[in-house]
C-alpha positions as CSV (number, residue, x, y, z in Angstrom):
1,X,9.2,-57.1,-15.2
2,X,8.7,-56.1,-11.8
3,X,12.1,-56.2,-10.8
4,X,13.3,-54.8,-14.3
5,X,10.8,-52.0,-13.0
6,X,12.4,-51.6,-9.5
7,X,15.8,-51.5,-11.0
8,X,15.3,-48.8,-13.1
9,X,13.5,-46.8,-10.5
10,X,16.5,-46.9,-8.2
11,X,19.0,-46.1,-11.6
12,X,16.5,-43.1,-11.7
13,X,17.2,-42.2,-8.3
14,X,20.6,-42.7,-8.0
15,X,21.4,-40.4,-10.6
16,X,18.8,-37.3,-9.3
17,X,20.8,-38.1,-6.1
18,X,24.4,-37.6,-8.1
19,X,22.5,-34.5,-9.5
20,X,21.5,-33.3,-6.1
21,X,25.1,-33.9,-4.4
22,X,27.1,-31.8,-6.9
23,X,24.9,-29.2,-6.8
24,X,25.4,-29.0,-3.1
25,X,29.1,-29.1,-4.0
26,X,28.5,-26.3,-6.3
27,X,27.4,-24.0,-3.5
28,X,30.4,-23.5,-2.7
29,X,33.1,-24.6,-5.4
30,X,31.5,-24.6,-8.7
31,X,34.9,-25.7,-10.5
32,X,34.9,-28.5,-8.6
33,X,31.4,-29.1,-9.3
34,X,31.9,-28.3,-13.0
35,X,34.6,-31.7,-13.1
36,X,31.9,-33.7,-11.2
37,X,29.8,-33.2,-13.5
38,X,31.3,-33.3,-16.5
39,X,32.3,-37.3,-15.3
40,X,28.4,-38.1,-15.6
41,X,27.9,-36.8,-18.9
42,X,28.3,-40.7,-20.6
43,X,25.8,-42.1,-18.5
44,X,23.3,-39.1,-18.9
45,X,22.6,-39.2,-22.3
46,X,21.2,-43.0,-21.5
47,X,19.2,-41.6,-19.1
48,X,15.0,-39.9,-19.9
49,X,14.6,-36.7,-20.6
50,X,13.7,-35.2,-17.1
51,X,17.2,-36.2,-16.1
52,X,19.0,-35.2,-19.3
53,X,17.3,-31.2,-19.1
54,X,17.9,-31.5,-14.8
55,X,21.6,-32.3,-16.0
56,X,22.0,-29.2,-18.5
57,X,20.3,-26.9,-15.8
58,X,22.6,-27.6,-13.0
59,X,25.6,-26.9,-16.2
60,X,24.2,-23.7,-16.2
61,X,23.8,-23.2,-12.8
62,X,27.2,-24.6,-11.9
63,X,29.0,-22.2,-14.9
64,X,27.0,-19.1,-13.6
65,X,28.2,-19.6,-10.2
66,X,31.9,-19.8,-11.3
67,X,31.6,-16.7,-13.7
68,X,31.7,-18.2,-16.8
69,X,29.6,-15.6,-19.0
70,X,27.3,-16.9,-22.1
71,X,27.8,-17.3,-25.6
72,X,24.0,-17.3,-26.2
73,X,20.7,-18.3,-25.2
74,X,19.6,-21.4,-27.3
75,X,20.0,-24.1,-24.1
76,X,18.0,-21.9,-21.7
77,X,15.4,-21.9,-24.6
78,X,14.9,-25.7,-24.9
79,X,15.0,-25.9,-21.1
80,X,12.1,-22.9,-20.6
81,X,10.0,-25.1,-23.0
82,X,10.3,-28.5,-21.3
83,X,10.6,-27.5,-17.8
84,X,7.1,-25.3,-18.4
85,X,5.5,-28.4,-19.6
86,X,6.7,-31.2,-17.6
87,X,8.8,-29.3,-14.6
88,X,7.6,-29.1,-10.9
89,X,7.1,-25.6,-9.8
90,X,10.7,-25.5,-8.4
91,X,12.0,-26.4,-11.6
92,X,10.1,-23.6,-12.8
93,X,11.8,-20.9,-10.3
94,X,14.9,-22.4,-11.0
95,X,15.1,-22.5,-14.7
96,X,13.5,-19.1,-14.6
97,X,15.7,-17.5,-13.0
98,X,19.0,-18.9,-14.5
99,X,17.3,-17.6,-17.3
100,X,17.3,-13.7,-16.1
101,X,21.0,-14.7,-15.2
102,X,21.8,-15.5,-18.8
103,X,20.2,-13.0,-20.5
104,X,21.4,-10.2,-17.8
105,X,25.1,-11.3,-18.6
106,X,24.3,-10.8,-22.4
107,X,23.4,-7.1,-21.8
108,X,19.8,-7.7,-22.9
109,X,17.8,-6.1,-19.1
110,X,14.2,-6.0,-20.5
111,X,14.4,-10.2,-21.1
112,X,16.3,-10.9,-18.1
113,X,13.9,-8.4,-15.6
114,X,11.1,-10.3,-17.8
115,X,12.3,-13.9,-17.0
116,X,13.1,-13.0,-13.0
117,X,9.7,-11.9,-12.6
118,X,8.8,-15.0,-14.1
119,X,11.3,-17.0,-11.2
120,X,9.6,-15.0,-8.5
121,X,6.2,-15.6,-9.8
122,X,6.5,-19.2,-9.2
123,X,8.5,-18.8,-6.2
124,X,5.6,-17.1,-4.5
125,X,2.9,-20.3,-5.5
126,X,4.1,-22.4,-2.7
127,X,7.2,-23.9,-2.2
128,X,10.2,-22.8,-3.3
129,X,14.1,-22.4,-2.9
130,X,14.6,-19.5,-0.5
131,X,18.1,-18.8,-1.7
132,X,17.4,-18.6,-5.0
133,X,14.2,-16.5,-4.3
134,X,16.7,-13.6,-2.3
135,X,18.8,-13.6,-5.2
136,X,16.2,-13.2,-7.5
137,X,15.7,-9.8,-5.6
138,X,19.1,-8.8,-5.4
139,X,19.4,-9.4,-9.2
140,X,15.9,-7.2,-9.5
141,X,17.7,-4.9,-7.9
142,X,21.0,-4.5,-9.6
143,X,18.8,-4.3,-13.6
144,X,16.0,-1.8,-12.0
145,X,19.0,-0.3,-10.5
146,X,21.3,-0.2,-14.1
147,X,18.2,1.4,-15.9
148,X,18.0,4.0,-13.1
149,X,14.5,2.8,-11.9
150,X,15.9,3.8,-8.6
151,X,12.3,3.4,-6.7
152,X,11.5,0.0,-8.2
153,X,15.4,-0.7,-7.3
154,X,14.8,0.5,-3.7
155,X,11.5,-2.2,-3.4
156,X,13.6,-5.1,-4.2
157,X,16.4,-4.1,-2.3
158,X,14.1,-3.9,1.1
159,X,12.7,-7.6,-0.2
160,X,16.1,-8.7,-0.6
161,X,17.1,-7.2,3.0
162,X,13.7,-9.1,4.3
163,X,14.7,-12.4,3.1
164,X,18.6,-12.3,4.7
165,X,17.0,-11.0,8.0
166,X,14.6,-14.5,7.6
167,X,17.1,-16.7,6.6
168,X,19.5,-15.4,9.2
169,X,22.1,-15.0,5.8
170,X,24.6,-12.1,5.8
171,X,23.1,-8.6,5.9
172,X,25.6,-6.5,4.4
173,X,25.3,-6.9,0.7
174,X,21.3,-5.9,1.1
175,X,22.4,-2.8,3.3
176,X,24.6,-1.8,0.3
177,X,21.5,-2.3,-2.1
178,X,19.7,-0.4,0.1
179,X,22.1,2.5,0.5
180,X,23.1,2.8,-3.2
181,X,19.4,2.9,-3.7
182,X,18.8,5.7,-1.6
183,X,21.5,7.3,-2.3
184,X,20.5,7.7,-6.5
185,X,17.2,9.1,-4.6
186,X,19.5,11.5,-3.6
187,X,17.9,10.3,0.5
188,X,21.2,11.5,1.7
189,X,20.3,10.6,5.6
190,X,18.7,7.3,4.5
191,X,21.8,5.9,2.7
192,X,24.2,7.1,4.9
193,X,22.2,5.2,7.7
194,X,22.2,1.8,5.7
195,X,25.8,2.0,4.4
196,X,26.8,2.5,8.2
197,X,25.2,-0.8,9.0
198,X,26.9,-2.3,6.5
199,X,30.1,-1.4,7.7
200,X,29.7,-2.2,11.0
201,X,28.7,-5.9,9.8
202,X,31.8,-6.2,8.0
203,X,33.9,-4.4,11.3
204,X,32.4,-6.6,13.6
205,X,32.8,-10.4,10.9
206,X,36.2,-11.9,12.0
207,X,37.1,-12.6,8.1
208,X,37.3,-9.4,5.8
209,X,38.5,-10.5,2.7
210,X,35.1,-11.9,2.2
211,X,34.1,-8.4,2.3
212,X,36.8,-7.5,-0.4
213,X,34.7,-6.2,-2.9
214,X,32.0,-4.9,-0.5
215,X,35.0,-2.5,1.0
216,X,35.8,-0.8,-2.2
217,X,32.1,-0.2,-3.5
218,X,31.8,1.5,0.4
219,X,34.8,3.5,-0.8
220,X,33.2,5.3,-3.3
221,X,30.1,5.6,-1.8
222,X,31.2,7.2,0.9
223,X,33.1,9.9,-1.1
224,X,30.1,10.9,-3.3
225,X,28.6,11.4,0.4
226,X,31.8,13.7,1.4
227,X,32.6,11.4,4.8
228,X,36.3,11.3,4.0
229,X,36.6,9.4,7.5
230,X,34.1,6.2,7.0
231,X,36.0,6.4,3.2
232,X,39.8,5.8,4.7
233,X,38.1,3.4,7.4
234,X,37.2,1.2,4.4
235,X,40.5,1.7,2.7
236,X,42.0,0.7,5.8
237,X,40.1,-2.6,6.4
238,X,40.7,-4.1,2.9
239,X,43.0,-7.3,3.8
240,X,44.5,-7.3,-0.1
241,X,45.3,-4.2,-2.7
242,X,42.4,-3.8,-4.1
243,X,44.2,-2.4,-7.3
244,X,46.9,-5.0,-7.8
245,X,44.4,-6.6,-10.3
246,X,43.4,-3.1,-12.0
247,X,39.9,-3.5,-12.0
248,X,37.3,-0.8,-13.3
249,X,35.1,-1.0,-10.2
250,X,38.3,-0.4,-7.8
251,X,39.8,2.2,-10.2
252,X,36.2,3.9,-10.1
253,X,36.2,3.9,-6.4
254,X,39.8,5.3,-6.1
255,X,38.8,7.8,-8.6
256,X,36.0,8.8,-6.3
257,X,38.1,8.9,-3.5
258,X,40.5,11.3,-4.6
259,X,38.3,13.4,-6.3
260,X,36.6,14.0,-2.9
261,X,40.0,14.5,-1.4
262,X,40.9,17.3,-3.7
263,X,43.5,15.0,-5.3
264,X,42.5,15.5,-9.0
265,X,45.6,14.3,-10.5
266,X,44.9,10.9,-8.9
267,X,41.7,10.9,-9.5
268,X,42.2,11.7,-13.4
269,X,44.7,8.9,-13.7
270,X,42.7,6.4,-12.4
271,X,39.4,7.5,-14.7
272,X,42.0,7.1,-17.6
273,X,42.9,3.4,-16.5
274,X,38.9,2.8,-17.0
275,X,38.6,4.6,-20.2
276,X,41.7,2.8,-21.5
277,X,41.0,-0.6,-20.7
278,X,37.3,-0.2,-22.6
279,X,35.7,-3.5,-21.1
280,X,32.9,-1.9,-18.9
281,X,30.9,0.6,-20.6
282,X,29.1,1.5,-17.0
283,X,32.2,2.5,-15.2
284,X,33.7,4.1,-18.5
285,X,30.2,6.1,-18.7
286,X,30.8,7.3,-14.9
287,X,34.6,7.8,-15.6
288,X,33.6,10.2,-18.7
289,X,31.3,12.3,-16.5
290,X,34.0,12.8,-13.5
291,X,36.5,14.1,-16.2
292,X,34.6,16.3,-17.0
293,X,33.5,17.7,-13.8
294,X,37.3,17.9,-12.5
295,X,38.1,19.3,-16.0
296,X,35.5,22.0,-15.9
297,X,36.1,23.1,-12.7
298,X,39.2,23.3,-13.2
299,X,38.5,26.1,-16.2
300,X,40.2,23.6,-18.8
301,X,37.4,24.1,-21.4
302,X,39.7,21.8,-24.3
303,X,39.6,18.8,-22.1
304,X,36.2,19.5,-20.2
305,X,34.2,19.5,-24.1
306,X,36.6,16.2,-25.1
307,X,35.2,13.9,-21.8
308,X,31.5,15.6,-22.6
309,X,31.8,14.1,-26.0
310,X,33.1,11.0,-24.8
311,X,30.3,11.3,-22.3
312,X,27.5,11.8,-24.0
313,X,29.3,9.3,-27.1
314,X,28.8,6.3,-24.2
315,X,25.6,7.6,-23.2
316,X,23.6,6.8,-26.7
317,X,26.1,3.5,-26.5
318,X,23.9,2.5,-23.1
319,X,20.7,4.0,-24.2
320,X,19.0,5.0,-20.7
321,X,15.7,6.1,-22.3
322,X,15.1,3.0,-24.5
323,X,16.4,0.5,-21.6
324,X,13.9,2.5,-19.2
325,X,11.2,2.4,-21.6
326,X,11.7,-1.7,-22.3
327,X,12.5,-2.3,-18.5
328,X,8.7,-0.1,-17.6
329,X,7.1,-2.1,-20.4
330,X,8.0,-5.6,-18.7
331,X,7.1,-4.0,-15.0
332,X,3.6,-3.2,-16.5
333,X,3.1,-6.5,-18.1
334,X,4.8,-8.2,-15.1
335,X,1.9,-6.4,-12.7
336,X,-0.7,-6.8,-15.2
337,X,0.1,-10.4,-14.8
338,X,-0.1,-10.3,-10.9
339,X,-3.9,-8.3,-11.0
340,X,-5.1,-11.1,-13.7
341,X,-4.0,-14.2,-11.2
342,X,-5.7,-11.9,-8.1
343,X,-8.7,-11.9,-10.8
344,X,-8.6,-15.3,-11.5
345,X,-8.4,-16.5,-8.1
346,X,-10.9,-14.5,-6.7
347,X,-13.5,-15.5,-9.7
348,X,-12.1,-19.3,-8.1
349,X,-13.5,-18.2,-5.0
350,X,-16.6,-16.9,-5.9
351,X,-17.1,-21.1,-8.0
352,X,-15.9,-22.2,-4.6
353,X,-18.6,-20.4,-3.2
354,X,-21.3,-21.0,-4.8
355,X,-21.0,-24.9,-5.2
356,X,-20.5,-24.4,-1.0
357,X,-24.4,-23.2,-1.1
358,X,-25.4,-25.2,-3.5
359,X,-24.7,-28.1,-1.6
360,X,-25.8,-26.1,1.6
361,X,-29.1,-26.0,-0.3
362,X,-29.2,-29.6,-0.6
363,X,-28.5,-30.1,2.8
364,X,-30.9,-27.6,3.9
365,X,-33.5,-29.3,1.4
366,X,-32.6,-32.7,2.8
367,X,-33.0,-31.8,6.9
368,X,-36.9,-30.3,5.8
369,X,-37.2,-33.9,4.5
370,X,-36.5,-35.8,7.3
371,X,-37.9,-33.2,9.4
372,X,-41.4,-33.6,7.6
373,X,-41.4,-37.0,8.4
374,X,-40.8,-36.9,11.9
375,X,-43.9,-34.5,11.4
376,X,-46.4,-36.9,10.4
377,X,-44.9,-39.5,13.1
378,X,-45.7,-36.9,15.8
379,X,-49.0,-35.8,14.4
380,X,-50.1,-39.7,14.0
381,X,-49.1,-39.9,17.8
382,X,-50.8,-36.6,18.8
383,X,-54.6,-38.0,16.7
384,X,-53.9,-41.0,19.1
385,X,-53.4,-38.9,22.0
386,X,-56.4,-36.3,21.3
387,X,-59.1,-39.6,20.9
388,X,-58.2,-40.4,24.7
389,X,-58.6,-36.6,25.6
390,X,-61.8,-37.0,24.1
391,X,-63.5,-39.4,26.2
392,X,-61.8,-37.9,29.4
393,X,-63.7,-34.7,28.0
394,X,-66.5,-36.4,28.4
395,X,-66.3,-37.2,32.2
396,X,-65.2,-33.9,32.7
397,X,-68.3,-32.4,31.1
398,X,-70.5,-34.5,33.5
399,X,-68.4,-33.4,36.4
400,X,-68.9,-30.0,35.3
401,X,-72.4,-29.7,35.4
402,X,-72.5,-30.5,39.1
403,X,-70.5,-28.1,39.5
404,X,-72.8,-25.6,38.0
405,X,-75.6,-26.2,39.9
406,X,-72.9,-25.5,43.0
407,X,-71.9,-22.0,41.5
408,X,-76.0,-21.0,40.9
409,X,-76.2,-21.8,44.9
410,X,-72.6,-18.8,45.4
411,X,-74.1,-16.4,43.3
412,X,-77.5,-16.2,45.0
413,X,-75.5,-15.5,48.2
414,X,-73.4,-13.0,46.1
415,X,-76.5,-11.1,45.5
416,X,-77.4,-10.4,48.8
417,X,-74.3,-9.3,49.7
418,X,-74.1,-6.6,46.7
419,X,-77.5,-5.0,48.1
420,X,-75.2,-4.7,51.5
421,X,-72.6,-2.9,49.2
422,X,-75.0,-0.6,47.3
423,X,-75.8,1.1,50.6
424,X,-72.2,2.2,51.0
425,X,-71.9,3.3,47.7
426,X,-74.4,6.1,48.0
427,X,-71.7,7.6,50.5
428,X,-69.1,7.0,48.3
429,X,-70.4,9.0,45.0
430,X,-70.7,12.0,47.6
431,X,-67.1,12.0,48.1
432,X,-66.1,11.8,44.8
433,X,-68.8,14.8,43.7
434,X,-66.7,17.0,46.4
435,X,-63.2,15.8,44.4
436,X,-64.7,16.6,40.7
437,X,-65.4,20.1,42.4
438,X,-61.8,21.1,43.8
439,X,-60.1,19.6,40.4
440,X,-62.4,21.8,38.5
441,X,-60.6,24.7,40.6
442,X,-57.2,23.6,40.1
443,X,-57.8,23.7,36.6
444,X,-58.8,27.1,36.3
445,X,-55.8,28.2,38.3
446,X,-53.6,26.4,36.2
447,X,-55.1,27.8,33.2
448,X,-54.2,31.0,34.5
449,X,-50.8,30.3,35.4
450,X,-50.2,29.1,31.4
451,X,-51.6,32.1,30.4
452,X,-49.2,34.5,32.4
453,X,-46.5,32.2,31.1
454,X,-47.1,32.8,27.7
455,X,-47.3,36.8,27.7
456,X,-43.6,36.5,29.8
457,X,-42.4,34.7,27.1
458,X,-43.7,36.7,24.1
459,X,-42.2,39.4,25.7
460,X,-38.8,38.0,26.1
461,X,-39.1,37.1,22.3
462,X,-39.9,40.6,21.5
463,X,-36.9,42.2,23.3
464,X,-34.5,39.7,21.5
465,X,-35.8,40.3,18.1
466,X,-35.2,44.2,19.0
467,X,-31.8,43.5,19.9
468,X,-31.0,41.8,16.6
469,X,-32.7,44.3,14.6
470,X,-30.9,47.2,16.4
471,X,-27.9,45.1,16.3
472,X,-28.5,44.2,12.5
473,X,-29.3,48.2,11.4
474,X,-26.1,49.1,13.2
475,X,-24.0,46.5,10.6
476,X,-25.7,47.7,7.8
477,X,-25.3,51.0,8.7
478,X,-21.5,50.4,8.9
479,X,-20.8,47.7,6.0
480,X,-18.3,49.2,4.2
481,X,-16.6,49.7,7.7
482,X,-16.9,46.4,8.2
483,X,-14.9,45.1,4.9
484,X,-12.6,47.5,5.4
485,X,-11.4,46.0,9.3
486,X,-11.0,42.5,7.8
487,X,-9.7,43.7,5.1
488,X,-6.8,45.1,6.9
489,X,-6.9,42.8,9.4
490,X,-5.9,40.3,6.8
491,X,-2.5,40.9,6.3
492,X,-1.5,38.7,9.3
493,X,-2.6,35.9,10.7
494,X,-6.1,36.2,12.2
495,X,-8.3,33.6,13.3
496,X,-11.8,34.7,13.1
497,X,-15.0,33.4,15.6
498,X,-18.9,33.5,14.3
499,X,-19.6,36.9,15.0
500,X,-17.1,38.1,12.7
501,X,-18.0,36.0,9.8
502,X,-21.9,37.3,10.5
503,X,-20.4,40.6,10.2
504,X,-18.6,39.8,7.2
505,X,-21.9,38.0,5.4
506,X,-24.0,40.8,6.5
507,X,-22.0,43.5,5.2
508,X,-21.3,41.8,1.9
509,X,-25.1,41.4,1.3
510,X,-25.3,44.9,2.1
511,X,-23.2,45.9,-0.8
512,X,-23.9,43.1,-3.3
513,X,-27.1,42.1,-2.5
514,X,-27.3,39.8,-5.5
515,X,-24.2,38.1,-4.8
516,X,-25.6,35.6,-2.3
517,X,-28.7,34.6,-5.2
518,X,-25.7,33.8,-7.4
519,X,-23.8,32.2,-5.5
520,X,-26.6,29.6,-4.4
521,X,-27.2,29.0,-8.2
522,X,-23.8,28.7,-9.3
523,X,-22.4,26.2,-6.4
524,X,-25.4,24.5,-5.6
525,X,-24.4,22.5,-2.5
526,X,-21.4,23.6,-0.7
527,X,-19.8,24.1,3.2
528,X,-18.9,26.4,5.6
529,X,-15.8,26.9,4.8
530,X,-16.4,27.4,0.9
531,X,-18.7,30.2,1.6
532,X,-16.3,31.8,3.4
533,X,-13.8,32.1,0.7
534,X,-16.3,32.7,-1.3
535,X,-17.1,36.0,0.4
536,X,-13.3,37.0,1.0
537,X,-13.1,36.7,-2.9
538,X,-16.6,38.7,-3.5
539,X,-14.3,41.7,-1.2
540,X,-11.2,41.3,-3.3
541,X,-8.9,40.1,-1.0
542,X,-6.1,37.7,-2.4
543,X,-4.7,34.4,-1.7
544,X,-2.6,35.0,1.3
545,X,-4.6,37.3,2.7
546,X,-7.9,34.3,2.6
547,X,-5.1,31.8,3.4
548,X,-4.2,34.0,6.9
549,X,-8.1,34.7,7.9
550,X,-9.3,30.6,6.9
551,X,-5.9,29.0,7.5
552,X,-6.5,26.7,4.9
553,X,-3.6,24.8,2.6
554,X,-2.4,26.9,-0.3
555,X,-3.6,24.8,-2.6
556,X,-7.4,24.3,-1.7
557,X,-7.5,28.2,-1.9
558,X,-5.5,27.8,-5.3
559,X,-8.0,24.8,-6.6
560,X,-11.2,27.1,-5.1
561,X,-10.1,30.1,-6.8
562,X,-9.5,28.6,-9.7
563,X,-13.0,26.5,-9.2
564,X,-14.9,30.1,-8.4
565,X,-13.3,32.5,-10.5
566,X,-16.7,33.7,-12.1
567,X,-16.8,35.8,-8.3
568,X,-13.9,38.1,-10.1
569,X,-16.2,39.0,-13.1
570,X,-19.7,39.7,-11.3
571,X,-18.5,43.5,-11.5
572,X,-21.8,44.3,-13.3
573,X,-23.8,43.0,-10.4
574,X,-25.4,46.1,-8.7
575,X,-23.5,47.4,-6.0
576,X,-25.1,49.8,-3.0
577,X,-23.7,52.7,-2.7
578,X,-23.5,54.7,0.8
């Protein structure tokens, strides 16, 4: 049995190893591939089921590789199902994402945005296959892109453009992301920045027919930016005719390109080469619309209103605004998605952290254990310890009260010396009779200084206050005066210090004087700054006149004046007259 085991194992292995080497094959020649694998499919249907569903996903790996679009989506299906259940989280990214790929090639953008998300959800858990997670955002890029989500398109295109750069993979086909991205942003600078790099990538690679298809989508992005010159670089770099094989896209780009040139005629032919051949609905809808531009600046109103039916005809064909709507709803769901796993591993932190203290607790709990035990040792010790003090106590005690009798001898001679002291003290308290005198002197002078101190500064204080009332009675006195100078002065720009804000406050109490008891019940709290647009408002002036004297944003004075506009209506409030 053990060797019955071990054979199978390796049978196992062998074929997963087939698996894995046509695969690699089908990197880069999936028909190739395609025959390989089509020579296993005998032994594979002998085989369990985790080979049998890794065999039909490279099938539909290999066939998406080489082009071959989908009849429908009942495989991908059955392989969702079992790879969820029994996959690694590889096979999860993988069959994910061939999933996106199937369902993008049958039209249908909200599932195939839906199961990408779902590919680059597992992709970001741990490991994962980094080739397959760039494509993932190029793809995210190209459906956000086709429902003209041009900002979400933008995102993935710089994640793409992240991934090449880590990888150390070719650059140009993110650069063109990013450009065309920019460029529906109408970031004119921006796009013509990345669509330069892109070029000089493919100027610089020693084989440009890889670059075939990269040339002629430059082609027509440089004429909807008007740079004839990088345009006829482009043309001029393709190795093969790019319209040999009639193709929408190159037709589309030519169309562009002479359009641009001032070259209707060629661009109208090629725009009805797209509409004629009727396969892509995209380039049809964009060959519709430049008819009708060239046709209606051209002042031939018969043709211009034909290609605006057949343009808005194509339009409800594609339906933008449902496709937007189902492409938002799986963004939402898709980020809901991403704040519920943050949730969830954040409430697995917070478990994580609390077992980590309860078993601190314990260990905490534990240590005071041991640590009372050592206790009681050390305290048994310390009983033993105080028993021998004890008796040496005792000796000392003895000892002690020979020494007593010693100190009675010293203090007896300490007596008579502190009669030989107490005659110089008499001398002493003499001197310090004479030094209670002169203190009491230099207290009264200093009394007197305090005094003449306190009449200079009273008097000080009472010249200032003077000066503010005089100064304060002059204000008054001219407070309409007062309104009127900052008023005026409020046309241009004037940047006004504290004095003239004083003035300002002062005057406008003057007139109103209830305005300031309002104004404290209406706002409550408020700054500076708020009270001064306050006031400006209370004296009529408008916004660009408070904007000029507070240079404050237009639209704080907006939001304030909006906020405050009960200052307009106090008209009733009394109002001094002069």
């Amino acid at each position: 049995m053990l060797c019955v085991c071990i054979l199978f194992s390796c049978g196992k292995n062998s074929t997963l190893n087939d698996l894995e080497r046509i695969k690699k094959v089908g990197d880069d020649n999936p028909v190739t591939a395609l025959s390989m694998l089509d020579s296993l499919e005998v032994g594979i249907r002998n085989e369990n089921d985790y080979i049998k569903h890794k065999y039909d996903l490279l099938r539909i790996r290999l066939n998406d590789k080489a082009d071959n679009m989908p009849n429908s989506d009942i495989m991908i299906k059955c392989l969702i199902d079992y790879f969820e259940a029994e996959g690694s989280i590889q096979d999860k990214q993988e069959v994910f994402y061939y999933a996106g790929s199937i369902y993008r090639d049958l039209q249908d953008t909200p599932r195939a945005l839906e199961n990408f998300f779902k590919s680059l959800d597992y992709a970001n858990c741990g490991e994962c296959d980094s080739v397959m997670l760039r494509n993932t955002y190029s793809n995210l890029h190209f459906l956000q892109y086709r429902v003209q989500n041009y900002e979400e398109a933008l995102k993935m295109a710089k994640k793409e453009f992240e991934m090449c750069s880590a990888l150390r993979k070719d650059e140009v086909l993110p650069y063109m992301h990013i450009g065309s991205a920019f460029l529906a942003l109408d970031s004119i600078k921006q796009a013509k920045t990345a669509f330069d790099s892109a070029l000089f990538l493919i100027q610089r690679s020693k084989d440009k027919a890889e670059y075939q298809n990269s040339l002629v989508y430059l082609i027509g992005d440089y004429s909807e930016l008007k740079d004839m010159a990088k345009a006829t670089k482009c043309i001029s770099l393709i190795p093969k005719k790019p319209l040999e094989d009639q193709s929408t896209v190159s037709c589309m780009a030519f169309a562009q390109y002479y359009e641009a040139a001032g070259d209707d005629d060629s661009a109208i032919i090629y725009c009805k080469r797209i509409l004629d051949d009727g396969t892509d609905i995209y380039n049809m809808y964009d060959a519709s619309k430049l008819l009708f531009h060239i046709y209606q600046n051209k002042g031939d109103i018969n043709n211009a209103c034909n290609y605006a039916d057949k343009y808005m005809s194509l339009s409800d064909s594609i339906d933008f605004g449902k496709r937007q709507e189902l492409a938002a709803t799986v963004n939402n769901e898709f980020q809901y998605h991403l704040d519920k796993s943050k949730e969830e591993t954040l409430n697995d932190k917070v478990v994580s952290y609390r077992h980590k203290i309860i078993i601190f607790s314990f260990g905490i709990v534990f240590i005071l254990c041991v640590a009372y035990v050592f206790y009681v040792k050390k305290r048994s010790k310390n009983i033993e310890k105080v028993l021998a003090l004890s008796s040496e106590l005792q000796r000392i005690n003895d000892d002690d009260k020979r020494l007593r009798l010693d100190i009675e001898q010293k203090e007896e001679e300490l007596r008579r010396s502190k009669e030989t002291l107490d005659n110089y003290s008499g001398e002493l308290n003499n001197v310090k009779k004479e030094l209670e005198r002169v203190n009491k002197e230099l207290d009264a002078y200093s009394e007197a200084l305090n005094e003449k101190e306190q009449q200079l500064s009273d008097k000080t204080e009472q010249n200032k206050n003077f000066i503010k009332l005089l100064h304060k009675s002059k204000l008054e006195e001219n407070a309409e005066e007062v309104i009127r100078t900052i008023k005026e002065t409020s046309i241009g720009k004037k940047d006004m210090d504290l004095l003239d804000w004083k003035r300002l406050y002062m005057a406008t109490d003057k007139l109103y004087p209830l305005f300031k008891d309002r104004l404290v019940k209406e706002l409550g709290t408020f700054n500076e700054q708020q009270m001064q647009v306050c006031y400006l408002m209370r004296i009529g002036l408008s916004k660009n006149q408070i904007q000029n004297l507070t240079n404050l944003s237009r639209v704080t004075i907006w939001r304030w004046e909006k906020k405050y506009d009960w200052i307009y209506s106090s008209d009733d409030e009394c109002k001094l007259e002069f």
